[in-house]
Steps between C-alpha positions, in 0.01 A plus 500: 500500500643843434644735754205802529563854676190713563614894493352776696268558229362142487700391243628181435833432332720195387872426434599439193859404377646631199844534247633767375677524148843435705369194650456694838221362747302770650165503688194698412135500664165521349137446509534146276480228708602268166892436539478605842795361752414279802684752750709801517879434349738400806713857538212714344187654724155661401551894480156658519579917383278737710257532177429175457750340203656182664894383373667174584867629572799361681521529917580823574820590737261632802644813609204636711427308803121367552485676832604827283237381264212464787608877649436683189109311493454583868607882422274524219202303681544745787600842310336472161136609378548362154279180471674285261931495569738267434877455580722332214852407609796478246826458619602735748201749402135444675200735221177624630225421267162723508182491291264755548170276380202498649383143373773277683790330437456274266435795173757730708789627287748578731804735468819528719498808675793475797836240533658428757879361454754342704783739539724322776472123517644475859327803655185404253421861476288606207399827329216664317396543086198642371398448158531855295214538246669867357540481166859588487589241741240184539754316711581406934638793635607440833358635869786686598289736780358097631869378570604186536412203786323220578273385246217562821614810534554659167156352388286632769634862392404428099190259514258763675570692166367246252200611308529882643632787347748511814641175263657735202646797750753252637839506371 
């Protein structure tokens, strides 16, 4: 029977093995269950991106801790208004994910909006990006007036900003 994972929007997706031109084997998921492998590749793991689109890809090197992982969802639970947040981890960087919808989760298209990244892997101190939307720019620029800190501490000062207009006066 094939390996199936459901996403967040109720979505359910297969692995399916393919070659490239080179002879390379790679991994690819979608909604055919035809083909479809019995489980997920031993070194690879089900990536789920905050919008929805699922990858088979190899283990990542974990950089951020789970405990690090669980402070930045207590935070927002406790500090944010926004209904419908996320928290992606890549390598040493932890992304907050908002959608503004009104009808739930599941149609949400969500958009990173703040990133938290690893700046000292012994002290495991962290600081601040906010997405620009300027024209001139559209790229992180970093929280210099936030500082750097623990990841508790530096996200309690930017998550209270999410979804205000206090969000774009930090810099």
């Amino acid at each position: 029977m094939a390996y199936e994972y459901q996403n967040d929007k109720k979505q359910t997706y297969f692995i399916h093995e393919r070659r490239s031109t080179s002879g390379k084997l790679s991994f690819t998921c979608n909604q055919h269950k035809d083909g479809g492998l019995d489980a997920v590749p031993e070194g690879y793991e089900i990536y789920e991106h905050p919008n929805g689109q699922v990858f088979c890809r190899k283990i990542q090197k974990q950089i951020i801790t789970d405990d690090e992982v669980q402070i930045a969802k207590d935070v927002i639970k406790k500090h944010c208004d926004i209904p419908h947040v996320k928290v992606d981890v890549k390598r040493a960087v932890i992304s907050i994910w908002t959608s503004r919808s009104v009808i739930g989760s599941i149609y949400a298209n969500f958009s990173s909006s703040l990133r938290f990244t690893l700046e000292d892997k012994k002290q495991r101190t962290f600081y601040a990006e906010r997405y620009c939307y300027l024209g001139g720019i559209d790229d992180w620029i970093v929280l210099y007036e936030i500082g750097n800190g623990s990841l508790k501490e530096v996200m309690e000062k930017t998550v209270v900003h999410l979804g205000k207009e206090s969000m774009y006066e930090l810099m």
